[in-house]
TORZANU-484852 format. One record per residue (C-alpha): x, z, y; residue number from 1; residue in three letters. Coordinates in steps of 0.02 Angstrom, whole numbers, plus 50000, padded with zeros to 5 digits. Example, Ala and Ser with C-alpha at 12.3 -4.5 7.8 and 13.67 -1.06 7.14 Angstrom:
% TORZANU-484852
px = 50615; pz = 50390; py = 49775; resi = 1; resn = Ala
px = 50684; pz = 50357; py = 49947; resi = 2; resn = Ser
//
This chain:
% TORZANU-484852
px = 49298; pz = 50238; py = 52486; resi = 1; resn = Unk
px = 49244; pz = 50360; py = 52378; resi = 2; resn = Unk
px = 49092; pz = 50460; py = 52413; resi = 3; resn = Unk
px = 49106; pz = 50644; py = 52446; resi = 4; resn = Unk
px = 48969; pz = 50773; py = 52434; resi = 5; resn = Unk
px = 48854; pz = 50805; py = 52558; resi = 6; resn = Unk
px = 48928; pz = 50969; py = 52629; resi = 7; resn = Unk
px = 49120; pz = 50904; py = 52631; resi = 8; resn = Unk
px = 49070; pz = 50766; py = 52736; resi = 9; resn = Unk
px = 48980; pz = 50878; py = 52859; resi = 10; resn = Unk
px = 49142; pz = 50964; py = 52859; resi = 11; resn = Unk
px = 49217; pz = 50810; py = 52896; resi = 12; resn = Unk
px = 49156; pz = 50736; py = 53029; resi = 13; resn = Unk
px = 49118; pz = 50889; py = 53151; resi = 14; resn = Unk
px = 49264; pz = 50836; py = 53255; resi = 15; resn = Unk
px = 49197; pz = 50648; py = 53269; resi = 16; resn = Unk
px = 49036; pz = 50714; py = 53326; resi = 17; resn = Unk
px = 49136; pz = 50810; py = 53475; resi = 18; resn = Unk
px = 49201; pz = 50639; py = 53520; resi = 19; resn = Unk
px = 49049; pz = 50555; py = 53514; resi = 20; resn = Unk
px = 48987; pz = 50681; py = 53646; resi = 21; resn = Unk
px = 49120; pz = 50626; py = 53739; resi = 22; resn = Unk
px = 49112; pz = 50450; py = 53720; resi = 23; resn = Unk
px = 48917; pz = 50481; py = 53769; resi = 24; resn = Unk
px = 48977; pz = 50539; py = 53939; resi = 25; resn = Unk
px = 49131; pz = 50403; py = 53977; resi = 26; resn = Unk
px = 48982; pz = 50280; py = 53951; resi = 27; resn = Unk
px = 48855; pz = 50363; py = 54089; resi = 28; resn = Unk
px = 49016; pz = 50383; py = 54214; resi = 29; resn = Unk
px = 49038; pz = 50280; py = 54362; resi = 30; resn = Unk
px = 49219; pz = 50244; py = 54404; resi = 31; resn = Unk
px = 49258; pz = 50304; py = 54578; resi = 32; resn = Unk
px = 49367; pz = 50227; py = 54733; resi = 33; resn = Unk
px = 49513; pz = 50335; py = 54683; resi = 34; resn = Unk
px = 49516; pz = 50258; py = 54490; resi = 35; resn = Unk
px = 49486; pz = 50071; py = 54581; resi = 36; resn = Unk
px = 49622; pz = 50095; py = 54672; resi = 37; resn = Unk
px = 49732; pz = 50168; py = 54560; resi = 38; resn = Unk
px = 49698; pz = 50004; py = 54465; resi = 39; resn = Unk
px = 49763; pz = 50056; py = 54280; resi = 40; resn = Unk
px = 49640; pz = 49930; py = 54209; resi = 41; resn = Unk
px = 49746; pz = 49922; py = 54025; resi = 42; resn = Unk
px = 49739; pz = 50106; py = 54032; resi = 43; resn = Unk
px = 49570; pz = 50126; py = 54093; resi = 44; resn = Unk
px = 49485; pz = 49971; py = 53941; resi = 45; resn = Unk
px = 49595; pz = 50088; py = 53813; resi = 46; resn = Unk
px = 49499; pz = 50238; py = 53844; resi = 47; resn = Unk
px = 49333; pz = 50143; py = 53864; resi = 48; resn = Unk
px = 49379; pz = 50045; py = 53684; resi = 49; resn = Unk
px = 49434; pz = 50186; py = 53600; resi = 50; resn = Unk
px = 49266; pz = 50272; py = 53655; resi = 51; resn = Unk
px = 49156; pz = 50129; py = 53574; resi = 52; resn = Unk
px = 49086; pz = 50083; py = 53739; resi = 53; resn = Unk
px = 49002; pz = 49918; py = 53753; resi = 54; resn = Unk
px = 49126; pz = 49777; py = 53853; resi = 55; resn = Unk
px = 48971; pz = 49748; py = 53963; resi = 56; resn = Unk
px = 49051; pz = 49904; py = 54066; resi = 57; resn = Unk
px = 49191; pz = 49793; py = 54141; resi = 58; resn = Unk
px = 49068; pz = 49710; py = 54238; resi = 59; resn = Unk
px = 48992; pz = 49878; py = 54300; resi = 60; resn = Unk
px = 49168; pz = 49943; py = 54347; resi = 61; resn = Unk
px = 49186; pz = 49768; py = 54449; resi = 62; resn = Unk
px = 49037; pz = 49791; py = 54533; resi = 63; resn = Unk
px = 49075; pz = 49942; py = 54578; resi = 64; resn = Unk
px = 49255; pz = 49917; py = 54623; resi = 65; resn = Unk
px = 49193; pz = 49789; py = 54737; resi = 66; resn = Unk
px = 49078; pz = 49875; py = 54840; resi = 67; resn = Unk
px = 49239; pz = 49975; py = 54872; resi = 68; resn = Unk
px = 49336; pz = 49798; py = 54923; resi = 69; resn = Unk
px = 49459; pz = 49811; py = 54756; resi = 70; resn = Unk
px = 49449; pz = 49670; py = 54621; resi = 71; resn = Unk
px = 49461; pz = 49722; py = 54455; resi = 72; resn = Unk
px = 49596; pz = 49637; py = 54336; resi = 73; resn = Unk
px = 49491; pz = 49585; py = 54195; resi = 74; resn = Unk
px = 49623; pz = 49522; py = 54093; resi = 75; resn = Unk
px = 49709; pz = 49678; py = 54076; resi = 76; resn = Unk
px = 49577; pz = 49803; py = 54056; resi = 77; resn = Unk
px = 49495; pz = 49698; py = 53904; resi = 78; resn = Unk
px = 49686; pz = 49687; py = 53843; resi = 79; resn = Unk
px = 49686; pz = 49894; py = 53813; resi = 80; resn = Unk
px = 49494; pz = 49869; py = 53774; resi = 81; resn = Unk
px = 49535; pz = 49799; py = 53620; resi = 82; resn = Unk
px = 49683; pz = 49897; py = 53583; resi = 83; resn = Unk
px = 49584; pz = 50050; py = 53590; resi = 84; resn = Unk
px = 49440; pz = 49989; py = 53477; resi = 85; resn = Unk
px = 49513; pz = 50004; py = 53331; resi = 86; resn = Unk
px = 49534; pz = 50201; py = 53330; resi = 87; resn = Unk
px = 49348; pz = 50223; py = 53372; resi = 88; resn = Unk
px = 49283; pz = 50092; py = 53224; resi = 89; resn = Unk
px = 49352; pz = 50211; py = 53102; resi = 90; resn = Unk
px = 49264; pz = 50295; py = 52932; resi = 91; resn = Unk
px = 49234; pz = 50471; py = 53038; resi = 92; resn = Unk
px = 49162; pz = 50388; py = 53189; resi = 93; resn = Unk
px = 49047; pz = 50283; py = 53097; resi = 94; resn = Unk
px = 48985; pz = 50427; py = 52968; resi = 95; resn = Unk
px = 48965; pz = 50539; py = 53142; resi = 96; resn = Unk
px = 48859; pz = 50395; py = 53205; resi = 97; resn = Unk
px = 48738; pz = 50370; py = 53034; resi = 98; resn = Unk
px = 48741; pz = 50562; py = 53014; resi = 99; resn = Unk
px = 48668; pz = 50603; py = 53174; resi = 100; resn = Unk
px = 48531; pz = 50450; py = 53147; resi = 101; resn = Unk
px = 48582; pz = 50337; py = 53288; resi = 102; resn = Unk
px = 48579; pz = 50160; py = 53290; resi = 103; resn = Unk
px = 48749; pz = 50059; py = 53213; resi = 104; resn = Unk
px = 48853; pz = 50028; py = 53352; resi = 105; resn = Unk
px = 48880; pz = 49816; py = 53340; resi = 106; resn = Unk
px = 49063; pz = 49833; py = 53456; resi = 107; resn = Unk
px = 49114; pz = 49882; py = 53275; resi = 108; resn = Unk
px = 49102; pz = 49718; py = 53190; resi = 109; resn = Unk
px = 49204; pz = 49573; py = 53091; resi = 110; resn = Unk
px = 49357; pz = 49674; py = 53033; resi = 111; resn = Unk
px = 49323; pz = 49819; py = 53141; resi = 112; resn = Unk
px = 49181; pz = 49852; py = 52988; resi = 113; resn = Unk
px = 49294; pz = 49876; py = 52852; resi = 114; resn = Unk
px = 49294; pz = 50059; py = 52856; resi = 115; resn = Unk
px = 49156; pz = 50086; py = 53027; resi = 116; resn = Unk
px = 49017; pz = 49998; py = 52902; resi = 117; resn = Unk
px = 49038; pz = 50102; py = 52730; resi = 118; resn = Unk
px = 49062; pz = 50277; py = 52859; resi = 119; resn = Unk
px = 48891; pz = 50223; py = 52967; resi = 120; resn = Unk
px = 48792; pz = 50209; py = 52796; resi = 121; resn = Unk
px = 48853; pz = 50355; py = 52726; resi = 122; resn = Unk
px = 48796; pz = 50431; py = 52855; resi = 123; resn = Unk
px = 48637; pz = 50366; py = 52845; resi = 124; resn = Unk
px = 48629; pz = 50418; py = 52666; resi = 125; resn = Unk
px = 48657; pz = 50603; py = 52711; resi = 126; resn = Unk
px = 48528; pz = 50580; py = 52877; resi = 127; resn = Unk
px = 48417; pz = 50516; py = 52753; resi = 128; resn = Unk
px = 48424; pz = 50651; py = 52623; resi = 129; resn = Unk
px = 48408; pz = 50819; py = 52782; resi = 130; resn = Unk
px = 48259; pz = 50701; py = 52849; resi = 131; resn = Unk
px = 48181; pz = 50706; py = 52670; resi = 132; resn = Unk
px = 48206; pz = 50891; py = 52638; resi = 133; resn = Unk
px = 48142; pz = 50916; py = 52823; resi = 134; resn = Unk
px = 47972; pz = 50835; py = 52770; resi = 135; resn = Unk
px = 47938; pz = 50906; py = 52614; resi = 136; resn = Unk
px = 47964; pz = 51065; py = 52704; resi = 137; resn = Unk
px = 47845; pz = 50996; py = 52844; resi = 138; resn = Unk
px = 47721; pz = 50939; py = 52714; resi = 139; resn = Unk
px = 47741; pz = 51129; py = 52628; resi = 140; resn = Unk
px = 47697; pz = 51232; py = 52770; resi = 141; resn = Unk
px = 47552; pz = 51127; py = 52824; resi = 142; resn = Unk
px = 47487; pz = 51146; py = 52664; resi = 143; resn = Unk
px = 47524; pz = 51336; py = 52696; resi = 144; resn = Unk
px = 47420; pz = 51335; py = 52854; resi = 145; resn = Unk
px = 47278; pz = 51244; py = 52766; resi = 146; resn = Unk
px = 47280; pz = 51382; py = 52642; resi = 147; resn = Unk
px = 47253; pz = 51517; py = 52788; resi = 148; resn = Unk
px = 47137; pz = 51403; py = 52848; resi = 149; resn = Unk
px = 47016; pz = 51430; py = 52685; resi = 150; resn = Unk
px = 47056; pz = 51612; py = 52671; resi = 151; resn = Unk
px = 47000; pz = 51636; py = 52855; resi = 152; resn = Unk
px = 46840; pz = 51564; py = 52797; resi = 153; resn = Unk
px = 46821; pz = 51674; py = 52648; resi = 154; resn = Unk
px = 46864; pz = 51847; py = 52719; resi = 155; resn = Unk
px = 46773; pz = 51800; py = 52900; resi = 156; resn = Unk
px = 46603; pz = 51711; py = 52861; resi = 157; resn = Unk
px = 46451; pz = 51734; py = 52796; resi = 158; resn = Unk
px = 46445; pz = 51614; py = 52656; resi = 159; resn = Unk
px = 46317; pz = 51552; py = 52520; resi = 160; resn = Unk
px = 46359; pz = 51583; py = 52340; resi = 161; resn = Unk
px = 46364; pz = 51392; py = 52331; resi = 162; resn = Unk
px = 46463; pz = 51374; py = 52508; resi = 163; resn = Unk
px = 46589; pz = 51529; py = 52434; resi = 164; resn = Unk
px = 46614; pz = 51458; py = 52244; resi = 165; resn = Unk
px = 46657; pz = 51289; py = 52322; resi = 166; resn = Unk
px = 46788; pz = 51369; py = 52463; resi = 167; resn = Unk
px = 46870; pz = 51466; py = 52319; resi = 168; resn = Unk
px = 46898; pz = 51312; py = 52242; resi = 169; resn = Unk
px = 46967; pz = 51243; py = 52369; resi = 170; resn = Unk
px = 47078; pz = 51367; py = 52401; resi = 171; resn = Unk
px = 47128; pz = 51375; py = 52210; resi = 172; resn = Unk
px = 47183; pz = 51166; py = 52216; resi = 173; resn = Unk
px = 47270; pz = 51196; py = 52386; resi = 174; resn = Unk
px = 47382; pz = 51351; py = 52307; resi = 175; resn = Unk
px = 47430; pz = 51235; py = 52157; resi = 176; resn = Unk
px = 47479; pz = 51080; py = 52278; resi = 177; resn = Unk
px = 47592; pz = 51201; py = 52373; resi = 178; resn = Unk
px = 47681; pz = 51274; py = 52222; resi = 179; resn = Unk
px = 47700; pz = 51096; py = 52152; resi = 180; resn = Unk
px = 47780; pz = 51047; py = 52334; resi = 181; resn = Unk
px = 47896; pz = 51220; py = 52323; resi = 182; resn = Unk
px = 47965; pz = 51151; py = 52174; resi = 183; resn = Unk
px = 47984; pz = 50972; py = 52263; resi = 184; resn = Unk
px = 48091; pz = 51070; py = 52395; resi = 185; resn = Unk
px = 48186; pz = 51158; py = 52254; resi = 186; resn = Unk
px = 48219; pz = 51015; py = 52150; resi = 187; resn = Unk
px = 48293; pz = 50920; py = 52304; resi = 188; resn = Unk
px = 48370; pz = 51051; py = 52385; resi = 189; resn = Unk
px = 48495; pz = 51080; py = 52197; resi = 190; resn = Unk
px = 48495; pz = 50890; py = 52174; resi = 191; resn = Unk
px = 48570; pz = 50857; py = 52348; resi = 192; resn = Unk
px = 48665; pz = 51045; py = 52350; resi = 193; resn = Unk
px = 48557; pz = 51082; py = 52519; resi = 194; resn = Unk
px = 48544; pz = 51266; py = 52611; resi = 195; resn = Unk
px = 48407; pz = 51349; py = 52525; resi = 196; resn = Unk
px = 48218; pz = 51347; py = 52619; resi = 197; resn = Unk
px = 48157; pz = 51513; py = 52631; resi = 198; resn = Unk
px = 47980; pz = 51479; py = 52583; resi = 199; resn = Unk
//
């Protein structure tokens, strides 16, 4: 698939990140006495697959289905488990997953990769570059407080000629390394066509 640039594939996937919200919260639920019951195991495994939830969770609903006195039809809720996977181990879903910087989801695997895999690192690739452009930032404005730091010094102290020439100095070498890290920011910021820092 073909790679897009990095602010079309935000664009992209904002929907997928609503679902994987939702899919969060299907996965924390517990199923309740009414939904045991009911017993729409195919129906219930298709929402849970098409959420991306791990197929441990059968055994969770059967516990719990239990404790109400219902057995759970295995069979037919890892029937719609499986059909559902396949619409979560899409492209979207796995570039949602790498964006955001969580860990590859493994229920997407075999076939289920062909287009979960290349969407997941993509992802990652755009996670990687915002985590770069975060810490060159970082790395910017600490060397912005160090600067204050010196110029504290100088305008609060009593200093030696020596003790002044050398903080002067220092503060000289610590105004250079932040313009050379500005341009850093600028340089990735146009090479990776990022929001603009407002240094």
């Amino acid at each position: 698939m073909a790679r897009l640039p990095i602010g079309k594939q935000m664009k992209s996937v904002g929907i997928a990140l609503l679902l994987l919200g939702v899919a969060a919260l299907s996965g924390c639920a517990t199923i309740s006495e009414d939904k045991c019951i009911a017993g729409n195991w195919q129906e219930l495994g298709y929402r849970d697959g098409s959420y991306g939830v791990k197929r441990d969770k059968a055994s969770k609903i059967a516990d719990t289905c239990a404790k109400y006195g219902i057995d759970m039809d295995f069979d037919s809720y890892l029937s719609g488990f499986n059909q559902g996977l396949p619409s979560y181990c899409t492209y979207e879903r796995g570039f949602a997953l790498g964006e955001n910087g969580s860990s590859y989801n493994q229920i997407c695997s075999g076939q289920l990769a062909q287009d979960f895999a290349p969407g997941y690192d993509e992802g990652r690739a755009v996670y990687a570059v915002y985590q770069e452009h975060k810490s060159l930032i970082s790395s910017y404005e600490s060397k912005l407080d160090d600067i204050a730091g010196v110029k504290g010094r100088l305008e609060s102290e009593s200093l030696s000629a020596e003790d002044d020439k050398r903080l002067r100095k220092k503060l000289h070498r610590f105004r250079r390394q932040a313009e050379d890290m500005k341009i850093d920011i600028r340089a990735w910021e146009r090479l990776h066509s990022l929001s603009r820092y407002q240094a």
